[in-house]
N, C-alpha and C positions, 0 to 999 in steps of 0.2 A: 427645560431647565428647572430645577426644583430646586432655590435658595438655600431650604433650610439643610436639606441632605448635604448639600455644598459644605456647606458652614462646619455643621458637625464629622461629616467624613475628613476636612480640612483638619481641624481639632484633633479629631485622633490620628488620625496620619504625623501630625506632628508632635504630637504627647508621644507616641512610641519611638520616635527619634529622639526628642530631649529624654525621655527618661532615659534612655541606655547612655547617651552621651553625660547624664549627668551622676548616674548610681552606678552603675557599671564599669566603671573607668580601671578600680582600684583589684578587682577582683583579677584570678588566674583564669590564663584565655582561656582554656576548651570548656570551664564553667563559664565566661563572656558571651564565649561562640554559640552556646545552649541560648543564651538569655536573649541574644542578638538575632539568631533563627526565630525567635518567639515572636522580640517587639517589633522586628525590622519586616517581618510576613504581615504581619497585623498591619504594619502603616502604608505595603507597598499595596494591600486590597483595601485598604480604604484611599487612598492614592488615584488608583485608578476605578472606585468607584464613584470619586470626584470628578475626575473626566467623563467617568457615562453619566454622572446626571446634571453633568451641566450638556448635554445634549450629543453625545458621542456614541450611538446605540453600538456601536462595531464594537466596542470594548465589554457588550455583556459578558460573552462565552469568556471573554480572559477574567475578568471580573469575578466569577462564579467560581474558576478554578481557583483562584487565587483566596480567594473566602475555604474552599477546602484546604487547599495548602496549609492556612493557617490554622486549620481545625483541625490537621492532623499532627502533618510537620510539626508547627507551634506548637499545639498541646501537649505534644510527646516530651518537646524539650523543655519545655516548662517546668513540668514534672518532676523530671530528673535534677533539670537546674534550680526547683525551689527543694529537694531532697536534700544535693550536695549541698545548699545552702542552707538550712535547720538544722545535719549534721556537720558542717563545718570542715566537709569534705572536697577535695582538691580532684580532678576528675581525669583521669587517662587517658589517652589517645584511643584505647579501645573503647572505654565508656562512650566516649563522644562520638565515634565512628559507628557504634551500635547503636546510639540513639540515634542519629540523623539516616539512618541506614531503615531502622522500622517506622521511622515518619513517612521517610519516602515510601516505603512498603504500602504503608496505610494510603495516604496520597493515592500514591497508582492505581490498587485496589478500587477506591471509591469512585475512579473516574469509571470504572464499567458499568455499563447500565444495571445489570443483574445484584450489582453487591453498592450501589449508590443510594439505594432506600435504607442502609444503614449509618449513612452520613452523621445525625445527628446524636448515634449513640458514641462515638468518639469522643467528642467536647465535653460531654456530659460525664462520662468514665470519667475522662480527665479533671474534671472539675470537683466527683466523689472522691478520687485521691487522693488532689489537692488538701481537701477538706479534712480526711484522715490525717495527713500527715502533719497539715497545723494543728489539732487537737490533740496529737501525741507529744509533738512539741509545746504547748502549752503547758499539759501536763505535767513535764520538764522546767518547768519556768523559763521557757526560751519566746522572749519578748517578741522575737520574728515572727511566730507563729500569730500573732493577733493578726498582725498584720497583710499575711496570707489567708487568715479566714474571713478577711474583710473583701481582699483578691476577689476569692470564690465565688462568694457572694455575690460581689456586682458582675463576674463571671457567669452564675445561673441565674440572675435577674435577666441579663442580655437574651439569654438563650429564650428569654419569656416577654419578649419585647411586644409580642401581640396582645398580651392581658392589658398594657397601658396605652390600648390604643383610645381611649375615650377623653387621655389627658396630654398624649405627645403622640407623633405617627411611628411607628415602632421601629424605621431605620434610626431616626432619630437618635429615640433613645437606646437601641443597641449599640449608637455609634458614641454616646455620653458615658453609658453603664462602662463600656468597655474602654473606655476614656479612664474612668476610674480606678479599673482595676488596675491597669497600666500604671498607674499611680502609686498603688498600693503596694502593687509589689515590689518597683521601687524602692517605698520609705521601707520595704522587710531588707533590704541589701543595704540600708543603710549602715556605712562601717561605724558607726558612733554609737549605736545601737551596742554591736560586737563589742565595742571598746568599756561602753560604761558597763555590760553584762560581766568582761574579762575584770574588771575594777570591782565588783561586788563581790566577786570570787574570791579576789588576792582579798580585799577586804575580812571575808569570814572566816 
């Protein structure tokens, strides 16, 4: 049993449930259903990597997939769903069927041994996107976009959780970094945001 993995795995499993229950509520579903594949994969691999380290070893191999899941799956719809959300975009049934459709693609893909040493460029793509697409929206004046390159950020710190191993053990802080960004991207769906942006508009 390892306390502090407890502690922090706990923490983020429940930050990606409150965040979607708390920012997500107001948005259109198949933009929801994107955001909810993200936070809700994120919270159910740290979930259950709450039970393997409080002493459960049978739950590695689920654990491990479940960590890809969200590295694929999740990132995919991330993506898409922090897109529609910087253009103010409402998302199709095709949209959303095509995205969860190349997650799973990806997913499936990575579980075979030959194409699973690519695992880590996935998250990573996803994270250069991200970071594209907040900086074109910045550019824009569109407030959201800070907020998603904040995302990213504590997004590629995770991915680097082994350089801080001299000051926190790097589950750890993967499991805080990515705590955060969960956060972050949150306060970007924030509709008050939208609201005082549409008031600056009518404004000028």
């Amino acid at each position: 049993m390892i306390f502090s993995h407890i502690l922090s795995g706990s923490i983020l499993a429940g930050a990606g449930v409150g965040v979607f229950w708390h920012f997500f509520g107001r948005i259109s579903l198949f933009n929801r259903l994107l955001w909810g594949f993200f936070l809700l994969t994120t919270s159910v691999a740290a979930l259950i990597g709450v039970l393997h380290f409080a002493g459960n070893e049978s739950l590695e191999p689920l654990h491990h997939s479940m960590i890809i899941l969200s590295d694929t799956l999740g990132v995919v719809c991330v993506v898409t769903a922090v897109y529609a959300l910087l253009n103010q975009r409402t998302l199709s049934l095709f949209s959303f069927v095509s995205t969860v459709l190349f997650g799973l693609f990806l997913f499936i893909s990575l579980l075979l041994p030959d194409v699973r040493v690519f695992t880590p460029i996935v998250p990573s793509m996803g994270i250069l996107v991200l970071m594209l697409l907040a900086v074109f929206s910045l550019l824009q004046r569109n407030k959201r976009g800070l907020w998603v390159v904040l995302a990213a950020m504590m997004m590629g710190l995770a991915t680097k959780a082994d350089s801080f191993n001299g000051f926190i053990h790097p589950t750890d802080f993967y499991h805080y970094a990515t705590t955060l960004a969960l956060w972050f991207f949150g306060k970007a769906s924030d509709w008050r945001i939208g609201n005082r942006q549409t008031r600056l508009k009518r404004s000028a």
